[in-house]
mmCIF file as gemmi writes it, N, C-alpha and C atoms, coordinates in Angstrom:
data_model
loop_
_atom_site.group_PDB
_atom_site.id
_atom_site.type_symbol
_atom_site.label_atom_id
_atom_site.label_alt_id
_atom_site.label_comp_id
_atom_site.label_asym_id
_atom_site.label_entity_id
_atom_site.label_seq_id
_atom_site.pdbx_PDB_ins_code
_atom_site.Cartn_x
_atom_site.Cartn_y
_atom_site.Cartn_z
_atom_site.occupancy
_atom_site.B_iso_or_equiv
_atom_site.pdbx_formal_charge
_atom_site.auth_seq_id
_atom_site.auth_asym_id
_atom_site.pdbx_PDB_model_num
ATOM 1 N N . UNK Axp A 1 ? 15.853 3.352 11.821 1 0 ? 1 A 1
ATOM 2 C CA . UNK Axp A 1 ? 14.709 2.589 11.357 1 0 ? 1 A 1
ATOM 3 C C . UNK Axp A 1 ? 15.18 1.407 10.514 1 0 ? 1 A 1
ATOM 4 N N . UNK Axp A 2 ? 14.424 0.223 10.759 1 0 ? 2 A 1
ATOM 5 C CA . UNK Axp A 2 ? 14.906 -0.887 10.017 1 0 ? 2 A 1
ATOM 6 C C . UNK Axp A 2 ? 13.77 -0.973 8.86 1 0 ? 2 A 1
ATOM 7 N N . UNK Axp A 3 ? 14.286 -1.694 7.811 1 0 ? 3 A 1
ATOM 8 C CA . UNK Axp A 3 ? 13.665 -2.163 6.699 1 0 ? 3 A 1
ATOM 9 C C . UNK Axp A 3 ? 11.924 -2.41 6.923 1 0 ? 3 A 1
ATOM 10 N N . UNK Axp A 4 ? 11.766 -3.447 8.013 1 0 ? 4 A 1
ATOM 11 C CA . UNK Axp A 4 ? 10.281 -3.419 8.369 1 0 ? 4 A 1
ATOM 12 C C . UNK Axp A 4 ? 9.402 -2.423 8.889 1 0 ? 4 A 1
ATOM 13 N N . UNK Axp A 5 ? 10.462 -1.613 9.161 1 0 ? 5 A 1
ATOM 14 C CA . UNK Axp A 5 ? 9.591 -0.45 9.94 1 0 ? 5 A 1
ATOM 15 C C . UNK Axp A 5 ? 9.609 0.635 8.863 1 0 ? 5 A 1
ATOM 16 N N . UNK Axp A 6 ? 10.381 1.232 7.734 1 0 ? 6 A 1
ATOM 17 C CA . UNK Axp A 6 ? 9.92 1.451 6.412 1 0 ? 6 A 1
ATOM 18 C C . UNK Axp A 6 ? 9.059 1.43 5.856 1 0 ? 6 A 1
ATOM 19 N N . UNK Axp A 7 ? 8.74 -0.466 5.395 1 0 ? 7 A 1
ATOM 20 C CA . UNK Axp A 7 ? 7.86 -0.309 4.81 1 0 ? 7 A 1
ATOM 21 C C . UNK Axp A 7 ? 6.401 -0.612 5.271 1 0 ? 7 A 1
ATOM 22 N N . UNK Axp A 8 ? 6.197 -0.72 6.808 1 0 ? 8 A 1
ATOM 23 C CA . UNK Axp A 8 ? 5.322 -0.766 7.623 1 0 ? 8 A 1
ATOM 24 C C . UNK Axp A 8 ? 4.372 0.687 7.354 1 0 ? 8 A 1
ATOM 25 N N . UNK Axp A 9 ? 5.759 1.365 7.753 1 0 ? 9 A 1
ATOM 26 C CA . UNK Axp A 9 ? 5.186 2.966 7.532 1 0 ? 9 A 1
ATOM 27 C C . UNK Axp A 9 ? 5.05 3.352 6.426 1 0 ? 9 A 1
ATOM 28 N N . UNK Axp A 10 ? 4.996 3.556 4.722 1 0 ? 10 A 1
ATOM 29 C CA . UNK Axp A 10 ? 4.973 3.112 3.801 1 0 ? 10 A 1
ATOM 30 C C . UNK Axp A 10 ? 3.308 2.341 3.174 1 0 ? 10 A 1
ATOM 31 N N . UNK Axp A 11 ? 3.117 1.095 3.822 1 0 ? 11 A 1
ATOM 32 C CA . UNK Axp A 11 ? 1.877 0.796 3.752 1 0 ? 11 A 1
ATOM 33 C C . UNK Axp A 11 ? 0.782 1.47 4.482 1 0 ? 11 A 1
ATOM 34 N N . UNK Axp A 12 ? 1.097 1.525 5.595 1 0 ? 12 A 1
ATOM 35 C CA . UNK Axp A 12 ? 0.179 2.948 6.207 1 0 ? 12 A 1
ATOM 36 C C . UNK Axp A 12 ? -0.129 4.519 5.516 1 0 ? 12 A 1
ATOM 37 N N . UNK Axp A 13 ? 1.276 4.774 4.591 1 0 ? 13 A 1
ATOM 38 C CA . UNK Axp A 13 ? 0.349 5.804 3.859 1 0 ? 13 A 1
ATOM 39 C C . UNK Axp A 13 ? 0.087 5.534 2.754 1 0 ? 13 A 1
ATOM 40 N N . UNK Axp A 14 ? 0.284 4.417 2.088 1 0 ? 14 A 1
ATOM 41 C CA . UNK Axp A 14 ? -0.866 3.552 0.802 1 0 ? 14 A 1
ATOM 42 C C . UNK Axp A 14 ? -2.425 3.307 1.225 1 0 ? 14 A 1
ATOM 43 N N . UNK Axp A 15 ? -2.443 2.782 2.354 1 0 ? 15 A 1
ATOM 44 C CA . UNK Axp A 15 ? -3.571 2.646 2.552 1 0 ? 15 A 1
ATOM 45 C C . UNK Axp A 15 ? -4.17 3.862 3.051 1 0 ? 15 A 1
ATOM 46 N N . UNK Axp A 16 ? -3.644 4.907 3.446 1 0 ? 16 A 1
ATOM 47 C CA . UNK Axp A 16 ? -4.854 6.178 3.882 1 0 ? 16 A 1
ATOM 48 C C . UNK Axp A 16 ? -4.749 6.608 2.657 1 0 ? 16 A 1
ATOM 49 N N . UNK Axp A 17 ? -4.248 6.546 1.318 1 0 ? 17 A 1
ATOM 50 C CA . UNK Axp A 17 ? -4.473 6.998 0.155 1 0 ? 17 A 1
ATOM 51 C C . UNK Axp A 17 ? -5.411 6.21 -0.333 1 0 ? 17 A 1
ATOM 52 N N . UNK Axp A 18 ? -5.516 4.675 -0.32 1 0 ? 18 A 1
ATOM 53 C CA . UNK Axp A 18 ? -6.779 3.989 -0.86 1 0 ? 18 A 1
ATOM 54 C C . UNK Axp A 18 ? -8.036 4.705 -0.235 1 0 ? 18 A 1
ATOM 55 N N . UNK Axp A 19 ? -7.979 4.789 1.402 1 0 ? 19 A 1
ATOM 56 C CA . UNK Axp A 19 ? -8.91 5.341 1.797 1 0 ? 19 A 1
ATOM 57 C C . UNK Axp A 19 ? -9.636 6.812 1.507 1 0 ? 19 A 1
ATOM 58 N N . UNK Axp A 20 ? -8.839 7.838 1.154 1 0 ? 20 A 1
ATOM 59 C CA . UNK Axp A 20 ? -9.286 8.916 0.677 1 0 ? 20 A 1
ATOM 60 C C . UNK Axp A 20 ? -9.479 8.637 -1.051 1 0 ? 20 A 1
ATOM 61 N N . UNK Axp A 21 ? -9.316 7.812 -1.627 1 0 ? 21 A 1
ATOM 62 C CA . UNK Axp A 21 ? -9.695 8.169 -3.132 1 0 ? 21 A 1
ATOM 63 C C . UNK Axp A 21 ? -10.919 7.186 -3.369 1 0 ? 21 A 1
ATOM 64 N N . UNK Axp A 22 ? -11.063 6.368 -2.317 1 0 ? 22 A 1
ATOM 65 C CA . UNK Axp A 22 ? -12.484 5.321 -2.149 1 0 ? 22 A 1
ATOM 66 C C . UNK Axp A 22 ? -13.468 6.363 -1.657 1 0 ? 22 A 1
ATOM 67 N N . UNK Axp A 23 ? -13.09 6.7 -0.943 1 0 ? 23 A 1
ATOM 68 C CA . UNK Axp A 23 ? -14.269 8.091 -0.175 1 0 ? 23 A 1
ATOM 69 C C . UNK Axp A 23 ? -14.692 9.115 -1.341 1 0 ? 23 A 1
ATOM 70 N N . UNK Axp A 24 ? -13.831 9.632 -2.262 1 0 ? 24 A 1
ATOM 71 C CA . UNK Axp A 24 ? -14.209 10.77 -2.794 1 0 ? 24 A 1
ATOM 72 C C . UNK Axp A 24 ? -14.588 10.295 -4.652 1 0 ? 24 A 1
ATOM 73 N N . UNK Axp A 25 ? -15.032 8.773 -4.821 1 0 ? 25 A 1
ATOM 74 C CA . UNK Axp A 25 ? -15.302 8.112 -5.314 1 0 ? 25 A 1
ATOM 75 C C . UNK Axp A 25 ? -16.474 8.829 -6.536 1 0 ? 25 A 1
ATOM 76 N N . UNK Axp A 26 ? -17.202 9.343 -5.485 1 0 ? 26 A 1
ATOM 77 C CA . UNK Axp A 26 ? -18.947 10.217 -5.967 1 0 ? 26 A 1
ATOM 78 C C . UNK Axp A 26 ? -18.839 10.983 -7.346 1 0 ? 26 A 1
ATOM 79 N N . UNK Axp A 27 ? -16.995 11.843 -7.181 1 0 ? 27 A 1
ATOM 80 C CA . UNK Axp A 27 ? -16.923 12.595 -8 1 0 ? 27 A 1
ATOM 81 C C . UNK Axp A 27 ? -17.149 12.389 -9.446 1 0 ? 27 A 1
ATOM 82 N N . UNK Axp A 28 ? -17.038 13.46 -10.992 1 0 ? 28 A 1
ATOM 83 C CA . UNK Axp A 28 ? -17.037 12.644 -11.835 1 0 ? 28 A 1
ATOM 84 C C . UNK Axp A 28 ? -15.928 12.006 -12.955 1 0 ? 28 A 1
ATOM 85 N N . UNK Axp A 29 ? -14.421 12.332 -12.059 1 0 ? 29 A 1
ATOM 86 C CA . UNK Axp A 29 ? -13.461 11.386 -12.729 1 0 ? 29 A 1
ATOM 87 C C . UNK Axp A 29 ? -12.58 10.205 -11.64 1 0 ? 29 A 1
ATOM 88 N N . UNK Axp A 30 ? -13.983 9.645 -12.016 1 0 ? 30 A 1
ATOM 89 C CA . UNK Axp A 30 ? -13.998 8.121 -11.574 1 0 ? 30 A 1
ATOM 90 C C . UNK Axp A 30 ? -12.945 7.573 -12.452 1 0 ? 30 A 1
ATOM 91 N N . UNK Axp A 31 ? -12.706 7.36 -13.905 1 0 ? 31 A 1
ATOM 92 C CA . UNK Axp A 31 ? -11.985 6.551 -14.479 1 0 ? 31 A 1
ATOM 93 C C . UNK Axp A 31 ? -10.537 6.832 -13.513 1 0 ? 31 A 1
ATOM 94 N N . UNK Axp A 32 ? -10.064 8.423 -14.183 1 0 ? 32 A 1
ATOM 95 C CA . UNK Axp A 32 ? -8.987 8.248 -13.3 1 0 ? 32 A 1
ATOM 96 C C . UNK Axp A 32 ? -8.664 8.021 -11.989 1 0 ? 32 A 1
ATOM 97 N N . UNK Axp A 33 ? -9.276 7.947 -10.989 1 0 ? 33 A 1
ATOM 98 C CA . UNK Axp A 33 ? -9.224 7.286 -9.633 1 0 ? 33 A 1
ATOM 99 C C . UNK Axp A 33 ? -9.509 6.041 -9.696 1 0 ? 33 A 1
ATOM 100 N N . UNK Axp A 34 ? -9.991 5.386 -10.289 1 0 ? 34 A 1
ATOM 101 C CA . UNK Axp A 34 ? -10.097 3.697 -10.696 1 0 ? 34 A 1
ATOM 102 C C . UNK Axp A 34 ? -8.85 3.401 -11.328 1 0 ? 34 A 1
ATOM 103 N N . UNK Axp A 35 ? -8.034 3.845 -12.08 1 0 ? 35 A 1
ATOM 104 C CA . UNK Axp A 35 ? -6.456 3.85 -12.537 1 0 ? 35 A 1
ATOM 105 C C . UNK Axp A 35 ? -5.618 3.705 -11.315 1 0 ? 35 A 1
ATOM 106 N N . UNK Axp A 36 ? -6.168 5.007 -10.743 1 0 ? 36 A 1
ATOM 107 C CA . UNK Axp A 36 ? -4.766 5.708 -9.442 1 0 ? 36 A 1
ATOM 108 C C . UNK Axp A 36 ? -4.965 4.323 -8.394 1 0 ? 36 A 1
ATOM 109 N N . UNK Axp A 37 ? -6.142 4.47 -8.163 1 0 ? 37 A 1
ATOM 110 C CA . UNK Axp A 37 ? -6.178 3.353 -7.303 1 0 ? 37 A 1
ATOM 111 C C . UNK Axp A 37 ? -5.896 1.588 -7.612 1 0 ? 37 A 1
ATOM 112 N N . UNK Axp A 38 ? -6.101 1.33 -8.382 1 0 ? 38 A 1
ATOM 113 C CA . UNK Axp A 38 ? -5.333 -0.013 -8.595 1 0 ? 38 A 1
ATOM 114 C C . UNK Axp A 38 ? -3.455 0.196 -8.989 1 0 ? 38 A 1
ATOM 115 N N . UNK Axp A 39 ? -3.541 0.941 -9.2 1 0 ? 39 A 1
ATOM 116 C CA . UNK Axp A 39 ? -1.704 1.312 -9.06 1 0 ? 39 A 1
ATOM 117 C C . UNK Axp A 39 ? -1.554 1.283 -7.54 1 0 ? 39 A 1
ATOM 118 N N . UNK Axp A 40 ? -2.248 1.812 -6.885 1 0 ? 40 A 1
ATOM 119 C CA . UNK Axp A 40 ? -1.816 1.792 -5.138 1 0 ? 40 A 1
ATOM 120 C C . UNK Axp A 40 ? -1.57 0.679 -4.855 1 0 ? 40 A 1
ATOM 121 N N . UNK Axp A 41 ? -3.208 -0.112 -5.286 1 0 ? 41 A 1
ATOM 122 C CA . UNK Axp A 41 ? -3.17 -1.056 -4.355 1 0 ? 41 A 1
ATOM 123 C C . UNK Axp A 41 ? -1.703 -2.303 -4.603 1 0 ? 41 A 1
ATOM 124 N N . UNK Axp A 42 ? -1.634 -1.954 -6.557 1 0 ? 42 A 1
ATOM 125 C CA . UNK Axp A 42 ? -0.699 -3.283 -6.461 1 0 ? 42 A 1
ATOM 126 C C . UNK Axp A 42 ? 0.436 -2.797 -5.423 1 0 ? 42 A 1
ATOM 127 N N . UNK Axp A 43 ? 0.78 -1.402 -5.581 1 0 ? 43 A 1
ATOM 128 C CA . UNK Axp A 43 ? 2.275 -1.507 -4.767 1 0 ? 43 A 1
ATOM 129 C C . UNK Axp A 43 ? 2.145 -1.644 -3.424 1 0 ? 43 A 1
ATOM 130 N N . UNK Axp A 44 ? 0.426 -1.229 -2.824 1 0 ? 44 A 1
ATOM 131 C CA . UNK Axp A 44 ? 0.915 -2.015 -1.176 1 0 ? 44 A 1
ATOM 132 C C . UNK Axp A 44 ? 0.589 -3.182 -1.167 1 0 ? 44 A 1
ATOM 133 N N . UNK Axp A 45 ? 0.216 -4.025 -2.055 1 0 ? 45 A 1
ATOM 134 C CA . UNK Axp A 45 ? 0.463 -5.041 -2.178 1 0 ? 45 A 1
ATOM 135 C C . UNK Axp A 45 ? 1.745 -6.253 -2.264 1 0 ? 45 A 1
ATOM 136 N N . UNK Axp A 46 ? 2.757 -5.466 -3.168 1 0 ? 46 A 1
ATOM 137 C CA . UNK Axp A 46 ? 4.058 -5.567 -3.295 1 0 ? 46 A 1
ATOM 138 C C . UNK Axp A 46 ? 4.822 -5.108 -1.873 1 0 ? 46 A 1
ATOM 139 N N . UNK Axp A 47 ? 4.45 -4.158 -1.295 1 0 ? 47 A 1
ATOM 140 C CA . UNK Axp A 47 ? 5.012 -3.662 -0.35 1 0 ? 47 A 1
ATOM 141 C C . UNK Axp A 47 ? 4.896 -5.009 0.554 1 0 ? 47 A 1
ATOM 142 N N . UNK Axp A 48 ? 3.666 -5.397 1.531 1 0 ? 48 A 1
ATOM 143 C CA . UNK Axp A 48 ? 2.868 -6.527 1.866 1 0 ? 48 A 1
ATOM 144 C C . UNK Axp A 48 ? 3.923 -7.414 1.681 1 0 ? 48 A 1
ATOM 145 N N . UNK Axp A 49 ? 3.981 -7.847 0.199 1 0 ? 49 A 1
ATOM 146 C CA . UNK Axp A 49 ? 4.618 -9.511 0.243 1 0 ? 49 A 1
ATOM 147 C C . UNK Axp A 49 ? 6.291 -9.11 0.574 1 0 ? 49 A 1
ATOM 148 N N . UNK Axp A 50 ? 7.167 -7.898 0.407 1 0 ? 50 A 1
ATOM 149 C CA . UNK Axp A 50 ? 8.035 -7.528 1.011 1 0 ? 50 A 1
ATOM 150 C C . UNK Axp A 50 ? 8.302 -7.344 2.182 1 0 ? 50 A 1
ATOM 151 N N . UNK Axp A 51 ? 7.57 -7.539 2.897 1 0 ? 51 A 1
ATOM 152 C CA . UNK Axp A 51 ? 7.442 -7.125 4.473 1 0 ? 51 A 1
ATOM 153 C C . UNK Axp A 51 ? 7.474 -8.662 5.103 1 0 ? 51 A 1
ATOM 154 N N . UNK Axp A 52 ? 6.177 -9.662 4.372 1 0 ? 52 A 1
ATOM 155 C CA . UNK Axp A 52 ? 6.211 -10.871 4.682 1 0 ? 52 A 1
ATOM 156 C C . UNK Axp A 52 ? 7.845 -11.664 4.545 1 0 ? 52 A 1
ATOM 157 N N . UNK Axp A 53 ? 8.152 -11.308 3.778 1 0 ? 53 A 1
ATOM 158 C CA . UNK Axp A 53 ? 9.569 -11.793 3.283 1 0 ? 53 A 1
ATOM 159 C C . UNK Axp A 53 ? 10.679 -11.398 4.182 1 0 ? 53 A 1
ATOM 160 N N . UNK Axp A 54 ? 10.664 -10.255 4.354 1 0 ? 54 A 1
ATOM 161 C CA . UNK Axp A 54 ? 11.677 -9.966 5.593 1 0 ? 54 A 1
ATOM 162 C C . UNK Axp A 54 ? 11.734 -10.355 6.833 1 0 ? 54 A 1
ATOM 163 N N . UNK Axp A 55 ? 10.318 -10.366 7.132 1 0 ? 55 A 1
ATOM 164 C CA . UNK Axp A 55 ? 9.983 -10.841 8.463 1 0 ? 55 A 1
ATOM 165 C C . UNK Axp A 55 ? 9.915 -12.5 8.803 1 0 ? 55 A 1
ATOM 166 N N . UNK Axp A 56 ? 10.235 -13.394 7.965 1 0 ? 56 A 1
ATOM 167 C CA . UNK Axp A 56 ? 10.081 -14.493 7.088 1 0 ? 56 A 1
ATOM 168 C C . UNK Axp A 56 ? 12.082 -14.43 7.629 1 0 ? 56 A 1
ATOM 169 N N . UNK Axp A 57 ? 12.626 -13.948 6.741 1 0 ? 57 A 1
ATOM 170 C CA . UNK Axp A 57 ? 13.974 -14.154 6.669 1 0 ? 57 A 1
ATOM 171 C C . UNK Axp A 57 ? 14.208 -13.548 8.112 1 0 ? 57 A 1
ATOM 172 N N . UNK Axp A 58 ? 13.582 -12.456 8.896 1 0 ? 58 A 1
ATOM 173 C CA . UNK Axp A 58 ? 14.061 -12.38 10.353 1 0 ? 58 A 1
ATOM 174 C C . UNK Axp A 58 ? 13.995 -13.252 11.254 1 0 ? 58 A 1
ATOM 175 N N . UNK Axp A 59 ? 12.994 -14.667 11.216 1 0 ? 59 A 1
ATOM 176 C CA . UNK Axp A 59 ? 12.418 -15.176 11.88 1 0 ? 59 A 1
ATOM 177 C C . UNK Axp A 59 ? 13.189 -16.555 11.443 1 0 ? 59 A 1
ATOM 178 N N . UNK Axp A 60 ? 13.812 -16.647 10.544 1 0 ? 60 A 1
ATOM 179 C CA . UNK Axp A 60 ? 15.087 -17.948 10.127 1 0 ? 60 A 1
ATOM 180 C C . UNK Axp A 60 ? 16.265 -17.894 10.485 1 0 ? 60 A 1
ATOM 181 N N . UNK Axp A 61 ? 16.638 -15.905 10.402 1 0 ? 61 A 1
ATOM 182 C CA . UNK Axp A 61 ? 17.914 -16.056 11.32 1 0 ? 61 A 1
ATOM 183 C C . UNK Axp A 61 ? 18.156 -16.315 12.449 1 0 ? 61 A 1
């Protein structure tokens, strides 16, 4: 497995984690899932601009 395919796979299970803690939202510790979840999102976010970057530097070599 190469680097993009890492963190390809990687953002795929960030985001089914955004998706299950958005879903179960109703409950009543919201604060802490409003925490957990902006911690996700920055790192697949970070993940994201890492991926752009590689694929960026694959596409120069």
């Amino acid at each position: 497995m190469t680097d993009i395919d890492i963190l390809r796979e990687e953002i795929k299970e960030l985001e089914a984690q955004i998706f299950r803690i958005r879903n179960s939202m109703n409950r009543a510790d919201n604060g802490v899932k409003l925490k957990k979840l902006a911690v996700i999102t920055r790192l697949r976010d970070r993940c994201n601009r890492s991926l752009a970057a590689l694929e960026k530097r694959g596409d120069a070599a």
